[in-house]
C-alpha positions in Angstrom: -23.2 4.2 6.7 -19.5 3.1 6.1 -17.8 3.5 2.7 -14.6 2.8 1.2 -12.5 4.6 -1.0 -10.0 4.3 -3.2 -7.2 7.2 -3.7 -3.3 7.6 -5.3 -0.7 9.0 -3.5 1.7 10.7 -6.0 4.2 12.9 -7.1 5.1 16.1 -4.0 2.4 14.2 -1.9 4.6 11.2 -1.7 6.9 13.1 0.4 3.9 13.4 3.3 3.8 11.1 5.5 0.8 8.9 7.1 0.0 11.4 10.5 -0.1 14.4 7.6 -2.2 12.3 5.1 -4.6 11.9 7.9 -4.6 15.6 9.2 -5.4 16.2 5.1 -7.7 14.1 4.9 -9.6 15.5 8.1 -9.6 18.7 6.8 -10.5 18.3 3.2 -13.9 16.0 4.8 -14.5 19.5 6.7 -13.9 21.7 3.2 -16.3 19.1 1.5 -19.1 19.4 3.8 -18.9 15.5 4.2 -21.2 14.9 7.2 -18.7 12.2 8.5 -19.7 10.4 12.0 -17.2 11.1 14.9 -16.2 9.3 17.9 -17.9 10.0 21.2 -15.8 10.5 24.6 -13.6 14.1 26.1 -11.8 13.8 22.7 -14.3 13.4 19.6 -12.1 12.5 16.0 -13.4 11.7 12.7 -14.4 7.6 12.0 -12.0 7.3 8.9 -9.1 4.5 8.8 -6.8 3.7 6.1 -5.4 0.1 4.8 -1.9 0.7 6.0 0.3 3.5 6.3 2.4 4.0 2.8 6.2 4.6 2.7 7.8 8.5 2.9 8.5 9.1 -0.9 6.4 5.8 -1.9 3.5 6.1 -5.0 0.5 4.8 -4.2 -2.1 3.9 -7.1 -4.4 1.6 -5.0 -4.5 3.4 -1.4 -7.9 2.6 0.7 -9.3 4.3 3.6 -12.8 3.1 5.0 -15.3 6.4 6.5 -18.0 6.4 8.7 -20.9 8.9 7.2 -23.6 10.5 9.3 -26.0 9.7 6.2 -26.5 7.5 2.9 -25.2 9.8 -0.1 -24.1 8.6 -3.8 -20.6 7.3 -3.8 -20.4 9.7 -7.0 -20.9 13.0 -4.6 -18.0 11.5 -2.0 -15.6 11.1 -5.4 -16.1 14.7 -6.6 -16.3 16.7 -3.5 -13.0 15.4 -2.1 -11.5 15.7 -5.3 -12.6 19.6 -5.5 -10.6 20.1 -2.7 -7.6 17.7 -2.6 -4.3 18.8 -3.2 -2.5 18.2 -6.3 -0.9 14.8 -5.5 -4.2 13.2 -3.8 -7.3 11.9 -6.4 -10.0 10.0 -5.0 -10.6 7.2 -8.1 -13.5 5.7 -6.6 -16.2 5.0 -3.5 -18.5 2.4 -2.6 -20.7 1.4 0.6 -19.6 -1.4 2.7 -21.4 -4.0 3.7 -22.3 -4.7 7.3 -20.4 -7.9 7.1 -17.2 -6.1 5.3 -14.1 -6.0 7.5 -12.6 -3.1 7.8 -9.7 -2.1 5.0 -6.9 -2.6 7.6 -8.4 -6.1 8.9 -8.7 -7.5 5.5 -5.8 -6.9 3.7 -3.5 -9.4 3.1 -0.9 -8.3 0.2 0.2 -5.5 -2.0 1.2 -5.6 -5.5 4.7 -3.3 -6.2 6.7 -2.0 -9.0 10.1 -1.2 -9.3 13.2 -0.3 -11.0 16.3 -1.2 -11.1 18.0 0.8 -13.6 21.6 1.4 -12.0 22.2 -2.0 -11.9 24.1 -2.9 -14.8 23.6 -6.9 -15.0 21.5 -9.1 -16.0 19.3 -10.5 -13.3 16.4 -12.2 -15.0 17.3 -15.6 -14.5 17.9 -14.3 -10.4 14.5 -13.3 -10.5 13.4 -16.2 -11.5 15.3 -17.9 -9.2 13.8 -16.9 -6.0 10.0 -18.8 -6.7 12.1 -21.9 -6.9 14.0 -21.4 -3.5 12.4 -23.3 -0.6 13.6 -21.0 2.1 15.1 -17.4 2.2 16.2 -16.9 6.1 17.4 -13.3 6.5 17.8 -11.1 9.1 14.9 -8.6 10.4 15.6 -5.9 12.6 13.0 -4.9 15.1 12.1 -2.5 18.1 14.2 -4.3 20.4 16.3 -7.8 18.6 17.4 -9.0 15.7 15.3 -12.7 14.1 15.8 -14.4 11.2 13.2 -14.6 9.5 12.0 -16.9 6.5 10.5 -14.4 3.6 10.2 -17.0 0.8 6.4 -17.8 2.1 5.4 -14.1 2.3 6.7 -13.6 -1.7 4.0 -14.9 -3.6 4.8 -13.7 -6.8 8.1 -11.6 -8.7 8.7 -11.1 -12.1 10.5 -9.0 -14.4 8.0 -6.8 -16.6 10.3 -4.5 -18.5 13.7 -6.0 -19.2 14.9 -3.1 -21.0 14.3 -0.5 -18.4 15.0 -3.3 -15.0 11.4 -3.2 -13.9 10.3 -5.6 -11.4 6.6 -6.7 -10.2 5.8 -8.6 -7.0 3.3 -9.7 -5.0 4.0 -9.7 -1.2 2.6 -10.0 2.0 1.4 -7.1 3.7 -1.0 -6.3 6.3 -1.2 -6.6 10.1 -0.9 -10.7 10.2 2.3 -11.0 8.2 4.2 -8.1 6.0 7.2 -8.4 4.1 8.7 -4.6 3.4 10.0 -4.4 -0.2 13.4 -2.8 0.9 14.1 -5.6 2.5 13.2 -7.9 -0.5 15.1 -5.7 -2.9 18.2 -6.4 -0.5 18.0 -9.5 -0.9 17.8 -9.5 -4.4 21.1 -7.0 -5.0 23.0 -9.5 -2.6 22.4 -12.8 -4.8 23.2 -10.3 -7.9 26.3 -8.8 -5.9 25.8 -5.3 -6.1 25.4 -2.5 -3.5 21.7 -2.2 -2.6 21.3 1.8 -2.6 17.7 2.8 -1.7 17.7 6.7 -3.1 18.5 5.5 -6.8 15.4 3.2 -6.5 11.6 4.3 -7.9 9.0 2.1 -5.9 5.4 2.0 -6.6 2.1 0.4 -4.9 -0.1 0.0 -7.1 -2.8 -2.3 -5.9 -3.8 -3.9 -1.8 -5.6 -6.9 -1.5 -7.8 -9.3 0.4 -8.0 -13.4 0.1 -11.4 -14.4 -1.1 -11.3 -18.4 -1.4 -8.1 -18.5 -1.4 -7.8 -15.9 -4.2 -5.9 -12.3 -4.4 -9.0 -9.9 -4.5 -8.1 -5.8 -4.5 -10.1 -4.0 -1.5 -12.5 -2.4 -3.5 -14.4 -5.3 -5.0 
């Protein structure tokens, strides 16, 4: 049987990164007496794969990862097993069974929903903000393995807004997934260069909050 859950990354846990995330998540499956299916060959690993890898030092409040189980058990028992042995940092918020005809969470998804602030920058920048759904093109440069492309980001930003003016919070909807992906760094740069101001990653708090899939042409978060 395959099911999908639905964890947060958060607070000292953010600071692991995806090859650790996976070796904790082998080991708590073990701890829980999940009877997860493995792979056959010289080398046998668990069958357990995760949406897409999140940032070093990234929240996550809408993380995925899709497991292959040995037998049928109550979503319910998955949830509070793994929770009893997670780490402070790691919840499991919900599981469900797939359906034979369910992609896989990595296949599937198609954006991410962020959160951000972008409290040491003193100006104003609302009206910038909503500037950029106007634009018809945003050509920058993205760096790669082995050249340099420009690359046009404006159809990969499908929405931004400003959400807390007091406090400089920003929401936006990107593209993210295997197909096309957008990283928000290189959005936020963006953003400090029309506003004229240093982009300076360390001073900036960025969330993920949700992933989703496109349904008829509609946003649709991974666990639905």
């Amino acid at each position: 049987m395959k099911y999908r859950i639905k964890f947060s990354k958060f607070g000292k846990m953010r600071f692991i990164g995806h090859l650790d995330l996976l070796n904790l998540f082998q080991r708590a499956i073990k701890r829980a007496d999940i009877p997860i299916s493995y792979s056959k060959g010289f080398n046998p690993h668990q069958l357990i794969s995760f949406a897409i890898p999140l940032p070093i030092g990234m929240n996550g409040y809408g993380e995925y990862a899709d497991l292959n189980i040995k037998d049928e058990i109550e979503p319910e028992y998955i949830i509070k097993k793994l929770n009893n042995v997670m780490p402070e940092g790691i919840c499991i918020i919900n599981a469900r069974i797939l359906d034979n005809n369910e992609k896989n969470c990595a296949a599937a998804l198609c954006a991410a929903d962020y959160e951000t602030d972008l409290n040491y920058i003193k100006k104003d920048f609302n009206k910038t903000i909503e500037s950029i759904l106007f634009q018809k093109e945003i050509n920058l440069e993205k760096k790669g393995r082995k050249k340099v492309r420009i690359v046009d980001i404006r159809p990969l930003i499908y929405d931004i807004k400003v959400s807390d003016t007091e406090n400089r919070k920003l929401k936006f909807l990107i593209a993210t997934g295997s197909k096309e992906n957008l990283k928000p760094d290189l959005l936020l740069e963006y953003i400090c260069k029309l506003l004229d101001v240093e982009y300076i990653p360390y001073k900036v708090n960025i969330s993920r909050n949700e992933l989703y899939r496109n349904e008829n042409n509609k946003f649709v978060n991974l666990f639905l």
